[in-house]
C-alpha positions in Angstrom: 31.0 6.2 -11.5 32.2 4.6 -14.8 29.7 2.8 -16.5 30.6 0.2 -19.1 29.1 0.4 -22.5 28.5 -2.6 -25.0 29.4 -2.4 -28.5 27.1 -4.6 -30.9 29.9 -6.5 -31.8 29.0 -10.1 -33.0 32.7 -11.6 -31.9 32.2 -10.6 -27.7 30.1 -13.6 -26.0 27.6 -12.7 -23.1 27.2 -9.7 -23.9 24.3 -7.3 -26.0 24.3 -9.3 -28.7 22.9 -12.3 -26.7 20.0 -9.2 -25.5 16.6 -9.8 -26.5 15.3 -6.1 -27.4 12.2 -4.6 -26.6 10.8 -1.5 -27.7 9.4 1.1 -25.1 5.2 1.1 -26.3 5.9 4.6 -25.7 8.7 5.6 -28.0 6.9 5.2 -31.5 4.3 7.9 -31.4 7.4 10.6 -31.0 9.5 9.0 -33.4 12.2 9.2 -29.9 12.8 5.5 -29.8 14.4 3.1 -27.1 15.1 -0.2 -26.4 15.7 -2.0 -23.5 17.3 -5.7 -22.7 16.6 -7.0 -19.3 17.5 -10.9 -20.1 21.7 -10.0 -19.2 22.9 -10.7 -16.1 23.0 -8.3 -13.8 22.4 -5.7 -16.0 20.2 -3.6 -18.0 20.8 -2.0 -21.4 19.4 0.4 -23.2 19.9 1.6 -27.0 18.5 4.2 -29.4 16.9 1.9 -32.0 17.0 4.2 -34.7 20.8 3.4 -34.6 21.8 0.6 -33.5 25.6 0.7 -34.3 26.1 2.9 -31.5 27.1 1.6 -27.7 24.5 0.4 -25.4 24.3 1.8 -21.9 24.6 -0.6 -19.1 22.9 0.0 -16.0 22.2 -2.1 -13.0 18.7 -3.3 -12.4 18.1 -1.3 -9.3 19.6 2.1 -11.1 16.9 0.9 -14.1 14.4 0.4 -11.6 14.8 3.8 -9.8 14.6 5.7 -13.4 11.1 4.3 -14.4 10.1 5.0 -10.9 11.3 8.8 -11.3 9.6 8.6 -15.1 6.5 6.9 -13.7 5.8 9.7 -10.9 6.9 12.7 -13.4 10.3 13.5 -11.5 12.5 12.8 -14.8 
């Protein structure tokens, strides 16, 4: 399945530079860092924050959902 990705590109409307951020509390200790916008519609996305030029990946909320689960009971 093709998933879209989001440039940070200030001229698009609606789109991941209307995201409001938030670091994982887990990332900074490993210097691995993520962020992760859940205020867009129907849609998560998640960056690398150490480089933020790059493309976001865009997943839907129940794919985002079904990832922490896996992370939270080890299977990821």
């Amino acid at each position: 399945m093709n998933r879209p990705t989001y440039e940070r590109d200030e001229s698009r409307t609606g789109e991941p530079q209307a995201a409001l951020w938030r670091k994982s509390s887990h990332s900074a200790a490993q210097g691995e860092c993520v962020e992760v916008a859940s205020n867009l519609p129907g849609m998560r996305a998640v960056r690398d924050s150490k480089n933020i030029a790059l493309p976001a990946l865009a997943v839907a909320p129940a794919e985002w959902a079904a990832f922490l689960d896996g992370v939270r009971q080890e299977a990821v």
